[in-house]
N, C-alpha and C positions, 0 to 999 in steps of 0.2 A: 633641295628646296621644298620638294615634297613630303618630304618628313618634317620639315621646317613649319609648313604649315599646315599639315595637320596636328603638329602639338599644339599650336596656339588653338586651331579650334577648340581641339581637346578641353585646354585651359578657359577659354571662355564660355565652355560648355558649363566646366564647373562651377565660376563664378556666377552665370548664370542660373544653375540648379541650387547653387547655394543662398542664394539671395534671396530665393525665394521662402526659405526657410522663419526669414527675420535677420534682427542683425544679430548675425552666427558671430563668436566668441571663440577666438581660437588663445593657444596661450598658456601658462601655466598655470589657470584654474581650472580649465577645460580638461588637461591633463591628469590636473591632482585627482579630479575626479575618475577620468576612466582607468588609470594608475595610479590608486587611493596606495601601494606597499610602498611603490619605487621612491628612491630620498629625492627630499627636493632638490641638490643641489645638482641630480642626475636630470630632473623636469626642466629645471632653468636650463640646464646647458641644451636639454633635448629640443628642448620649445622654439630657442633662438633659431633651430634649423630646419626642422619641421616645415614650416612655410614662409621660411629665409630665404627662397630661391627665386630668382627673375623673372619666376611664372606667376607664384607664389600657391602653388600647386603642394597638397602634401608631399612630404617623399615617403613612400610604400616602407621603404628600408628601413626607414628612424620610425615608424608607427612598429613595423615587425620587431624590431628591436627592444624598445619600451614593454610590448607585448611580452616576450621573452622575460626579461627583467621582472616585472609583476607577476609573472606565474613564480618565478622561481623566489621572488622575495613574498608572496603569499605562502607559499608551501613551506619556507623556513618557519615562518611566522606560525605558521598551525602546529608544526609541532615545538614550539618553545625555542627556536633558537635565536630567533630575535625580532624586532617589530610587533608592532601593536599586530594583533589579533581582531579583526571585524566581525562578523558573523555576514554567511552570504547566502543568495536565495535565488534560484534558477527560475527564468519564464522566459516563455517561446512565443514569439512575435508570428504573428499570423497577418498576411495580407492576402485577401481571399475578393474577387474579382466577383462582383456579382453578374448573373446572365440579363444581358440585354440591356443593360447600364452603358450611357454614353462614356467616352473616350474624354480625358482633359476638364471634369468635375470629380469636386473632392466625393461624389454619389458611386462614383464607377465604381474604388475596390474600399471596401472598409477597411483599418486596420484596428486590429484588437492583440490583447498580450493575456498570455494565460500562465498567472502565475503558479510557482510551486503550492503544494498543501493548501489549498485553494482560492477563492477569492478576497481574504483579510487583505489588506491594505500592506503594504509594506512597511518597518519602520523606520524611523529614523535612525542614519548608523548603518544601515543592511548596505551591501555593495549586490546590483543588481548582476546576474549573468545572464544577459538575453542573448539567446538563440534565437534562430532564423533570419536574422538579418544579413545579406549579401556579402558576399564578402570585399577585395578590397578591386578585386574585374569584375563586381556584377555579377553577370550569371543567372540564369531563371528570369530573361528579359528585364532585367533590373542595372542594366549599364547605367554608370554616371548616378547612382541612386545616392545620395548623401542622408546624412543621419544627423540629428540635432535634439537634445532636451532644454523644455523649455524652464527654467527654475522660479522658488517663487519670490527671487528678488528680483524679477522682470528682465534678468541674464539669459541667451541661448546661447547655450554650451557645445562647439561643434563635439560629435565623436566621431574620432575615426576610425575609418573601416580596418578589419586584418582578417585572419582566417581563426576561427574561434571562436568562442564569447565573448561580445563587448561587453565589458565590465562597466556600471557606472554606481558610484559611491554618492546614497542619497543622507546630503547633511542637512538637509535644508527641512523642516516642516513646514506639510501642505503642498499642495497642487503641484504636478507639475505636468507637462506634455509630451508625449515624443512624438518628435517629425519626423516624417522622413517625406524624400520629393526624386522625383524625378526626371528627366532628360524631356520627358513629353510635355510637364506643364501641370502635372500632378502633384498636390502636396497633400498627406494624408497626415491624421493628427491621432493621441487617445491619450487623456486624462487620465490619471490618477491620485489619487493622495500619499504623500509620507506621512504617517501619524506616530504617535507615541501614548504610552501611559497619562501624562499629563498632559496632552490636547483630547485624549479621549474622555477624561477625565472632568476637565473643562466642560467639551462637546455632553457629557452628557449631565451636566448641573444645566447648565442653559435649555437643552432641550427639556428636561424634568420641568424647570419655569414654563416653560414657554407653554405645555400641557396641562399644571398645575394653576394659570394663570387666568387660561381662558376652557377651564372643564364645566364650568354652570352652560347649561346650553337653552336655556328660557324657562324655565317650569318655575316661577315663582309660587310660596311655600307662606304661610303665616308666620315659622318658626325663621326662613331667613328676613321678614320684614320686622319683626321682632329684635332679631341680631344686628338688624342692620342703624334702628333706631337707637337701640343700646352703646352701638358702639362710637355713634354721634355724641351722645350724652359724656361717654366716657371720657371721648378725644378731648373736649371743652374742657373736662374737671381737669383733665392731666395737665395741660398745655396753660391752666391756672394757676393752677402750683408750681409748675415751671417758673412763669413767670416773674411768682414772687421770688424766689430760690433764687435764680440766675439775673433779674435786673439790678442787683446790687454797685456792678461791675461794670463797665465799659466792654470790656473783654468778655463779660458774659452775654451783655447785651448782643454783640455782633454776633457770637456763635449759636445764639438764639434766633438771630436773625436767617441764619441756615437752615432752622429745621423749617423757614415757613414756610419755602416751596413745596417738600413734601407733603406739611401739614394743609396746605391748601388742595394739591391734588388729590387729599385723602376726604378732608370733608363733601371736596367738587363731586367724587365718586358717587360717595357714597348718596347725596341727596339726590344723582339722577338717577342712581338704582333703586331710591325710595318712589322717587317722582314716575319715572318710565322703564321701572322693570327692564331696565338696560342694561344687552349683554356685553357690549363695549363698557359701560362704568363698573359693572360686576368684574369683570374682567380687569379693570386698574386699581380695583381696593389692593389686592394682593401685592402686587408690583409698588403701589403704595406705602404698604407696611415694611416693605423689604427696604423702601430708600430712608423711610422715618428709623427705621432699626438702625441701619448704620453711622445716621447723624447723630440716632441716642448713645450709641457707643461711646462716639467719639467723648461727645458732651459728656458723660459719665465720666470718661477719661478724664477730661481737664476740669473736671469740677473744684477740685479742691483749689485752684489755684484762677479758678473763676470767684472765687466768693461763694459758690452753692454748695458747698460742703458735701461730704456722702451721703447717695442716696439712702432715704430709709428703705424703702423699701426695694429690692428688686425687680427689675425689667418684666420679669417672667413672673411673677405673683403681685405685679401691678392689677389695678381696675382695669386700666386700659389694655393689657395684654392680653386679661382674660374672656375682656370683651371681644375680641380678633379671635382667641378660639373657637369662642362659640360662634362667632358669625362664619369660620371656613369649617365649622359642622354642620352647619346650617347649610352654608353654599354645597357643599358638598353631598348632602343629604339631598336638597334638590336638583343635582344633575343625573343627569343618564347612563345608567347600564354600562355603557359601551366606554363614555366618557371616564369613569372613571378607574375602569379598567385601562383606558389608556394610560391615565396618571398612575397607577400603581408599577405598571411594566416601564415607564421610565423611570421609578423611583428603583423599580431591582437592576435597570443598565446602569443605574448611579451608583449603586451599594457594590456592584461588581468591577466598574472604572475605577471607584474610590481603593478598592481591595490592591487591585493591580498596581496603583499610582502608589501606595503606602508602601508593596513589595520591593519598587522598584526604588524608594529612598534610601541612599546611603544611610542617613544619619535620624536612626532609631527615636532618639530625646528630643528631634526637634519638635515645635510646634502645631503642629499641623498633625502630624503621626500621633502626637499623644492627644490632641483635641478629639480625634478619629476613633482611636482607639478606647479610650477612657468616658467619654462624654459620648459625643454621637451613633456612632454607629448604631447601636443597641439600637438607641429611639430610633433611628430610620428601618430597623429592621422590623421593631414592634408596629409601627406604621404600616410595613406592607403585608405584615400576617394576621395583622389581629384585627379582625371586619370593625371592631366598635372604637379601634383607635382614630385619633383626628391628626390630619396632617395640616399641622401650621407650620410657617416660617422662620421660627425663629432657630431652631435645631441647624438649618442649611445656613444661614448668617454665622453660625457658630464652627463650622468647617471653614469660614472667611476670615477667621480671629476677634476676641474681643477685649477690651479692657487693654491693661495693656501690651497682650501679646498684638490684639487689631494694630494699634502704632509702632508693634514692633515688626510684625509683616509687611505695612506701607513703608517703613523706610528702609527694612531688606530690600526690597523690591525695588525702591531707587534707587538706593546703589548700585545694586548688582547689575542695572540697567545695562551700562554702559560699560565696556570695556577696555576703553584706552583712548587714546589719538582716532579717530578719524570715524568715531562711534559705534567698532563692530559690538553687533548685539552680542550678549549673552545670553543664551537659553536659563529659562527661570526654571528655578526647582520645584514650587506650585503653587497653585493660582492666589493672587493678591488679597489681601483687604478691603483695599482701595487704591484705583488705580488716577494718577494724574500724571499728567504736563506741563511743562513749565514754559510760559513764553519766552523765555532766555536761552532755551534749548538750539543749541544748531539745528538746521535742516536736516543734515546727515544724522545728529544723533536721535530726533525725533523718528525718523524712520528706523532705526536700528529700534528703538521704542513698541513700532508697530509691529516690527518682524517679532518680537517676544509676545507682544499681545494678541497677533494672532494662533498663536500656541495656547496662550495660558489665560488669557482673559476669560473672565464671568459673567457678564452681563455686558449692556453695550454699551454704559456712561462713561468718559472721562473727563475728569475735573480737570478744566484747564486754568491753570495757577495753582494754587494750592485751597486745602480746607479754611486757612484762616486768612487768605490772600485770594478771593479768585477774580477772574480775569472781569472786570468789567466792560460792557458795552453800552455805546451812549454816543450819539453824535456830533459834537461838541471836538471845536479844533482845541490842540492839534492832533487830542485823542483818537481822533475820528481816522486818521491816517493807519495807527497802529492797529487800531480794529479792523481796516480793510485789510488789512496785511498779515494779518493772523489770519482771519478767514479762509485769505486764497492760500496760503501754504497748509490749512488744513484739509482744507477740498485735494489739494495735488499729495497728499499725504496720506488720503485714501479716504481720510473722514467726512462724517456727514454732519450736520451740528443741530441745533435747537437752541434757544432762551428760554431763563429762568429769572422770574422779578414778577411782582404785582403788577397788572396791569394799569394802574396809576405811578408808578414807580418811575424817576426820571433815567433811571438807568436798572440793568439787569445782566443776568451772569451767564457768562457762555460755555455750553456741556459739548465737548466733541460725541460723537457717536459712532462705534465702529461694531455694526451689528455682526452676530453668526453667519447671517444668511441676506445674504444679498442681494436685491431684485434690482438687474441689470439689462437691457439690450445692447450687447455688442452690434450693432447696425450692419455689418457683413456678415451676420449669421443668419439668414432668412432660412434656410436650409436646418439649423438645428432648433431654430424659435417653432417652427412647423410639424420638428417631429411631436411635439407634443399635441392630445387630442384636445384638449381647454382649448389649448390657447388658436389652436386651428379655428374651431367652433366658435369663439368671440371675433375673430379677423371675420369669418365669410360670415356671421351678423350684421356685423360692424358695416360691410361692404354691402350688405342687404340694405340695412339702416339708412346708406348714405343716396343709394337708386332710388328706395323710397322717397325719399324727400327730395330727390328732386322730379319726380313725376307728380309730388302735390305742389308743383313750384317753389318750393323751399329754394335758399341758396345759402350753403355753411364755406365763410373765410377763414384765415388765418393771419392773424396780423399780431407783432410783438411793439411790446411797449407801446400802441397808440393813444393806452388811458391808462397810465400806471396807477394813480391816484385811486379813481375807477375801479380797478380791479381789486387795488388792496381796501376799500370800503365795500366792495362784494364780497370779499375775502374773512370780513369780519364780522359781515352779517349775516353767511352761510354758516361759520364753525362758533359764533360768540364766544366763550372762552378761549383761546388762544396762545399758540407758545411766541406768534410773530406779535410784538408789541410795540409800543412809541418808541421805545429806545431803537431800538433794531429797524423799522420802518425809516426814522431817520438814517441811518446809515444805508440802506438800502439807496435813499433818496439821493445821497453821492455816490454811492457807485452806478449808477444809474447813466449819466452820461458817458461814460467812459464801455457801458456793457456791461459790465461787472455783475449785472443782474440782470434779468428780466424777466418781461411777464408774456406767457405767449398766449394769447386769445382769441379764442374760439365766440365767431358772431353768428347770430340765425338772421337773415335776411327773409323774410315774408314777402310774398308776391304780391305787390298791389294793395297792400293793407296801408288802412289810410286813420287817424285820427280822428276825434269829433271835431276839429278844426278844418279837417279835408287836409292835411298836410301830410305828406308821407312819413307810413312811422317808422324811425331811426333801427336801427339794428339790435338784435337783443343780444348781450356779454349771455351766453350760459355755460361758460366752462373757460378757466385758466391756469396757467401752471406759474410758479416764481422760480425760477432758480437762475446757478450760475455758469457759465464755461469756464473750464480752467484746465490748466497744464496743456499748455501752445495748442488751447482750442483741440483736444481728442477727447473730450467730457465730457457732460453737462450734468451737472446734478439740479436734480429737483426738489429746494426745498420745502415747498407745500404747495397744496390746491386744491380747486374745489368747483363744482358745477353745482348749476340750478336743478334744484330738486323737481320743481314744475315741469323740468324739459326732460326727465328719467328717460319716460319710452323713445325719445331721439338719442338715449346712450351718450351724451357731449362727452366724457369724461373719457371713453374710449374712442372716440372719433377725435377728442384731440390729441390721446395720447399717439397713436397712428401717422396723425398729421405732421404733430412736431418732429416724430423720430424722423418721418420719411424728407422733414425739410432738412433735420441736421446732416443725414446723411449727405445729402446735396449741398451741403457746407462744409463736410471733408469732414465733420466729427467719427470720433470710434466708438464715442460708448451716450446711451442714453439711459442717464443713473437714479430709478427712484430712492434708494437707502432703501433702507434693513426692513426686513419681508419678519412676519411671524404668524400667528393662529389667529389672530384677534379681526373680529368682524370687518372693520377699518381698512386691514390691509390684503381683503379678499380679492379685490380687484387686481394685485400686482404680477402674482403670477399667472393672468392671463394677458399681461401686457408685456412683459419682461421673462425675465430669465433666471430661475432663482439657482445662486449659486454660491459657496464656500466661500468666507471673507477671505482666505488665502487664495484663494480662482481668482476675486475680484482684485484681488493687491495685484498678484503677477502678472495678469492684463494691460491693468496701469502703468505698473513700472514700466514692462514693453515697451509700450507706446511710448511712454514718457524718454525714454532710456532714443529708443529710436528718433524723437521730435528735436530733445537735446543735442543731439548727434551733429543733428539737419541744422538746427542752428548756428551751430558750434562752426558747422562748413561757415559759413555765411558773414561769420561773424556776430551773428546776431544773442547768442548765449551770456547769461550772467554768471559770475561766479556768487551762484546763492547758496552754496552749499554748506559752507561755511558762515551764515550769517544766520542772525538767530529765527527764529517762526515769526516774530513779530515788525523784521526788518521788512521793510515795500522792498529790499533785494534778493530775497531767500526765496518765494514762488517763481515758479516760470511763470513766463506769461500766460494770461489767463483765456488768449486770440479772440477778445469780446470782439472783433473788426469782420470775424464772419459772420457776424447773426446782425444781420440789416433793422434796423428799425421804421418801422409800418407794416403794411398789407404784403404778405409772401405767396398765400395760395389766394387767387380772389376768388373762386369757384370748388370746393374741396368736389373732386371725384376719386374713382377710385382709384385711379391712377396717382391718385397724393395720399393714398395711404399705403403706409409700409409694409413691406410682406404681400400688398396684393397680387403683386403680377409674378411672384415665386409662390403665390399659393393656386392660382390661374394654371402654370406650368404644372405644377405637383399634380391635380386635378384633370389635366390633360392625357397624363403619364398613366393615372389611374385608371382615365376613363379607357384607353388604349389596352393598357393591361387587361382590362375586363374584358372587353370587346374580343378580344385575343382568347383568352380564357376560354371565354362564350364559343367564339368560336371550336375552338380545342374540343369544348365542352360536346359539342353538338357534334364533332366529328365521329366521338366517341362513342353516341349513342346508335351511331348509323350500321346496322347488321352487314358483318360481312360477305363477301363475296361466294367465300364457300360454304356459309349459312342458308342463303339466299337460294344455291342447287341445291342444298340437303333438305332445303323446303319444298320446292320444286320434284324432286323426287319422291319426297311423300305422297305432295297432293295426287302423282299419277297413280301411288299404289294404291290409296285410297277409292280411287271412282273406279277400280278393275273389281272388287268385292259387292261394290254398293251396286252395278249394276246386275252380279249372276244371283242374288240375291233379292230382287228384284219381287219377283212374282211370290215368294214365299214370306215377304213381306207384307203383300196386299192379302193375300189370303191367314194372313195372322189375326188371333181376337184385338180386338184395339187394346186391351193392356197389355198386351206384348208387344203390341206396334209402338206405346207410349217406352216401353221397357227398352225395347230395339233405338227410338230417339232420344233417349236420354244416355244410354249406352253404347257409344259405336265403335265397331269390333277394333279391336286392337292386334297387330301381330306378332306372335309368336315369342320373338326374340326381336330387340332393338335394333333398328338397321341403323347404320352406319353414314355417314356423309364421307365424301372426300378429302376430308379435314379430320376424320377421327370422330368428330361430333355425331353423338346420337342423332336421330333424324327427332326423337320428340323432341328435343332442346328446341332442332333446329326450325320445326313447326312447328315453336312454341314462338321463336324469332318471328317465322313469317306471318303466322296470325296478327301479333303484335303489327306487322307493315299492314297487313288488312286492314286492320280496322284503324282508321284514323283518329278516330276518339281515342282510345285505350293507348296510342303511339305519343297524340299531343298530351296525354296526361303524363304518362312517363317521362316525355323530356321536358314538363314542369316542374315535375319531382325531382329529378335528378340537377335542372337550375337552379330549382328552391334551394337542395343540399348545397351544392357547389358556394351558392353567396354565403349560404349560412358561413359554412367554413371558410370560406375566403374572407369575409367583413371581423370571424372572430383573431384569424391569423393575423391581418393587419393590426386591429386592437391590440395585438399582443408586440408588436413592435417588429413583426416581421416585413422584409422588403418585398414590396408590390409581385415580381417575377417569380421570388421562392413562394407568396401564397400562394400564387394561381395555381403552382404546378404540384402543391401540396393537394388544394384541394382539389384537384383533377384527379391526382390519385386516389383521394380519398370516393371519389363519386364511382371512378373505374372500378372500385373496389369491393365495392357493394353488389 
């Protein structure tokens, strides 16, 4: 009976320690992966039994087995005798216990993995062999320890334990985790990325933008004010002749109609960088020309059968193009040193991805390899060697396709999308022309969509519908339905969105957005939001800011939706031009009762301040955010906002961002999601509020949750079969749990206790200040001479007064400048005597003077303070943990 019940505990030990993991994934994908040689049909049989049993406890024996099996079908495999061949790559898992770290936080032991040949990224395809993980008893106080990765289709993949290397086969590009947890209540994590030639590839064309976009850093110039009115002039004469050319047609008419959003954000640009030498509009001419380019493609493409017949002249020896040259020599001329040194070293990580990514194609003739090879390359190399060349845009549009390879790359890229039944992705051969979605698309297969585009995507627009079809928005039944219904399954889909229409336009077009770089707070990371020094340094402002104001009486609430209306007419009388417009405002306005949307606001309440009527004055809105909850209420995205520029030095804009996260939290949310983070003035504020992290970090977070939420429902009943139904069906999102975020007043008093991160930055703070104190202490024990220092002084000073007194009378009778000679010289003996410790007695009388004299004692152990912070405040800076600086820089002070 005894044995009887301690196997159950056993067993609910595990289930226990497993749980805590996530939802852990046992099963034959779980398998294929740590036994990527064994056949399947050995995994299916093995799987069913594995955790088949009435505990449902692994069996030791069918893991040792399998193990067995994959060594010996990997070792066939390597030398040719049959199976696929992987390539593999050894790293050793380190769990290392820091001193004086609490017990049962994820703070006590770090884990980290130290791969082979060093820190590169793994690729995709590589089967991992990690050492040091326990084996299948524990061992090394690591009983009951389970092991899990986490993938970036939001899957946790149990592994299990054996004696050996776990093998785990990385198929997947982008992010993933490994757990591991243990018996006590511990669960320890470490990030890493799967990359490839063609995500690096990618990763470094975006990032090359994102440097080349915003490298003017203020220093305006006569010659860019010059370029910049030229290339106004230019835009008008083009976009004239357009006109006449292509209004022939119906058909030309519309796809003229395409180019004017660009061609509006491009004139919008460029007149504020005429008007206010702004680095934010200097900064969108470029990104500008990049979306006008691609709609000129297109429209060159279909010209002949628009009525505009072929261009006379080319793109690239147009007026207009050569006025964008001179205006990005110009811009580029006036930035800085530093600045554009940065843009050249990502243009040589580009020239050397692109190299890699070109090696690694099959197929020599295709498209892309001879654009690369033939066309570009050269000019981008001539760009980063030759000081007098200019780097324009259009050369990098031209590794994207044009004419009609452009339409033969976008519709590669469609097809190749999908892969059969039930939408498994296919990984893309390289990156697109132009990337879109179709609202007819299943659920499942748009996401299979996203798994590809976080690989190979270039910029972060997707057209949703098509070039000559795109998705409109307008609030107008019963369209208005389909529109909220795209929305939320793009939000649970990982996207972010934006509109596109003239602002008098009764309707406008909708761009998913799924940026590189992701500024996000997972709301249970208060612990990794804090290792960072920004973002510390904006919390304990922020929390300065909010004491302030209320010892001048101030009082800041929080309340959602109380003046939607309100908000969106501050909303657009803070940004004036605008991407949220009428069309979109009215949809907003029916999502609205339901949650679907909202606005959270931030009010400054004034003490006693009264009107010239004597009436009390009402509350001042200085800060709001709009967005939405979605996917069973673990999100919220935000999509736009904006505080009162008059209210700056109260910071609203981070005190509400603070607010809201620390309310969602308190409504069970997991993620508080600004969208896509990059260089541009604009979005400086994000990574001191969030979390900036890899669009494939962010997808596999979501999935998670999403994957876990679905689960919970699924128990419940409460689950839709939306998977299967298209993006634009109201059944294909989950729900969106707009039923947690209350509408009205939520904090009526914001203190610090209602913002996020304070009372883990309060702790953290505690920790330190303890640590130091500790330190200090250490510090000063250090300084204090020892014991047998202290006699070897004590024995000097007697041998000293036996001399000075026989010597006595031959002193007084000395001329005084021997008496002066005798006082500034006094006698020394012979040979060094010794202390009981081995120490010279001058050392040691060098010690006890120093205890004499009080002056000279408290200078030294200010010195030796000064040093110790120096070093301690630089070793934290550097990311070391509180307990290893102290003891670093204690050495270092002992040392001296």
């Amino acid at each position: 009976k005894r044995e009887r019940e301690g196997r159950t505990d056993r067993v609910a030990s595990n289930f226990d320690t497993m749980a805590k993991l996530g939802d852990v994934t046992h099963g034959h994908e779980a398998l294929r992966r740590q036994f990527p040689h064994v056949e399947a049909e050995a995994l299916e049989l093995f799987g069913e039994t594995l955790c088949g049993g009435p505990s449902g406890e692994p069996d030791s024996e069918v893991v040792t087995a399998l193990a067995d099996m994959q060594l010996e079908a990997q070792e066939a495999a390597s030398r040719g005798g049959g199976g696929t061949f992987l390539p593999t790559r050894e790293c050793t898992v380190h769990l290392a216990s820091e001193s004086g770290a609490t017990s049962g936080s994820d703070a006590a032991q770090r884990l980290s993995v130290e791969f082979e040949g060093g820190d590169d990224p793994p690729r995709v395809g590589t089967v991992l062999l990690l050492k040091g993980l326990p084996g299948p008893d524990g061992g090394k106080g690591k009983d009951n320890m389970k092991v899990a990765m986490a993938i970036p289709t939001g899957e946790v993949l149990s592994m299990e334990l054996h004696d050996g290397p776990i093998r785990f086969w990385m198929c997947d590009y982008g992010m993933h985790e490994l757990r591991l947890a243990d018996a006590s209540g511990d669960v320890f994590r470490y990030r890493f990325m799967a990359t490839s030639p063609l995500g690096d590839f990618a990763a470094a064309m975006d990032r090359f933008h994102d440097s080349c976009d915003w490298v003017w850093d203020g220093g305006w110039t006569e010659e860019l004010e010059e370029a910049t009115m030229e290339m106004l002039a230019a835009l008008d004469s083009h976009f004239e002749a357009m006109e006449v050319a292509f209004t022939k047609s119906p058909m030309g008419s519309m796809m003229m109609s395409e180019l004017g959003p660009a061609r509006r954000k491009l004139e919008t640009s460029l007149a504020k960088a005429l008007e206010n030498h702004d680095a934010q509009a200097v900064g969108r001419v470029y990104g500008a020309v990049r979306s006008l380019l691609t709609n000129q493609s297109l429209l060159d493409t279909f010209s002949p059968m628009l009525g505009g017949g072929a261009s006379a002249v080319p793109l690239k020896d147009s007026h207009l193009y050569q006025s964008v040259v001179a205006f990005e020599k110009a811009r580029f001329g006036a930035a800085s040193d530093a600045k554009r040194a940065e843009v050249k070293e990502a243009l040589s990580t580009l020239i050397l991805a692109a190299d890699a990514h070109v090696a690694e194609l099959d197929h020599g003739d295709g498209g892309f390899v001879v654009r690369w090879r033939t066309q570009v390359r050269e000019t981008l190399v001539q760009m980063r060697d030759d000081p007098d060349a200019t780097i324009h845009p259009l050369p990098f549009q031209q590794l994207r396709g044009e004419g009609g390879g452009y339409i033969a790359d976008m519709m590669k890229s469609m097809c190749d999308s999908f892969g059969g039944p039930g939408g498994k992705a296919q990984r893309a051969d390289t990156i697109e022309g132009l990337s879109s979605l179709s609202p007819q698309a299943t659920f499942m297969e748009a996401q299979a969509k996203v798994t590809r585009w976080a690989e190979s995507l270039v910029d972060e627009c997707i057209s949703f519908g098509s070039p000559v079809a795109p998705f409109e928005v307008h609030g107008r039944e019963p369209w208005v339905h389909t529109v909220i219904a795209s929305m939320s399954s793009l939000l649970s889909l990982g996207f972010g969105y934006v509109t596109q229409g003239a602002a008098d336009a009764p309707t406008s077009k909708l761009i998913a957005l799924i940026d590189r770089d992701r500024a996000t707070l997972p709301l249970d990371a208060e612990e990794e939001f804090l290792e960072d020094r920004r973002r510390r340094d904006r919390l304990k402002d922020v929390c300065r800011v909010v004491r302030a104001a209320r010892k001048k009486g101030q009082r800041l609430s929080l309340s959602v939706s109380t003046d939607f209306s309100g908000s969106l007419k501050a909303l657009r009388e803070h940004h004036g031009e605008h991407w949220v417009g009428p069309s979109l405002e009215a949809v907003w306005e029916r999502m609205l009762p339901d949650q679907r949307v909202c606005a959270f606001e931030l009010w400054l309440h004034e003490k006693g301040q009264v009107d010239a009527s004597e009436a009390v004055t009402p509350p001042k809105l200085v800060a709001a955010d709009f967005g939405h909850p979605h996917t069973h209420g673990q999100a919220y995205y935000v999509a736009t906002r904006f505080f009162d520029r008059e209210y700056r030095n109260l910071q609203p804009g981070f005190i509400l961002a603070f607010a809201e996260a620390a309310f969602l939290k308190q409504a069970g949310f997991a993620f508080w999601d600004l969208g896509g983070a990059d260089k541009s003035p604009m979005m400086a504020y994000k990574p001191q509020v969030a979390i900036e992290m890899d669009r494939s970090d962010f997808l596999r977070r979501l999935r998670e949750r999403a994957r876990a939420a679905a689960a919970t429902a699924s128990a419940t009943g409460d689950a839709a079969a939306g998977q299967y139904a298209s993006i634009s069906d109201p059944q294909a999102a989950p729900p969106a749990g707009g039923a947690r975020i209350p509408k009205g007043e939520v904090f009526a008093d914001i203190g610090e206790d209602q913002l996020w991160g304070s009372q883990a930055l309060r702790a953290r703070e505690e920790r330190t200040r303890a640590a130091l104190e500790a330190a200090q202490k250490a510090a000063k024990h250090q300084q204090k001479p020892s014991k047998a220092a202290r006699k070897a002084t004590k024995q000097q000073q007697q041998q000293q007064k036996k001399p000075a007194s026989e010597s006595a009378a031959a002193t007084i009778s000395a001329p005084p400048a021997e008496s002066k000679a005798a006082e500034a010289t006094p006698a020394a003996p012979a040979e060094p005597l010794k202390g009981s410790d081995g120490a010279s007695v001058g050392e040691a009388a060098a010690a006890g003077k120093a205890a004499e004299s009080p002056s000279s004692a408290d200078a030294a152990k200010a010195l030796a303070r000064q040093h110790f912070m120096t070093v301690f405040q630089q070793l934290l800076a550097e990311g070391v943990p509180q307990q290893d600086a102290a003891a670093r820089a204690l050495r270092e002070v002992a040392s001296r």
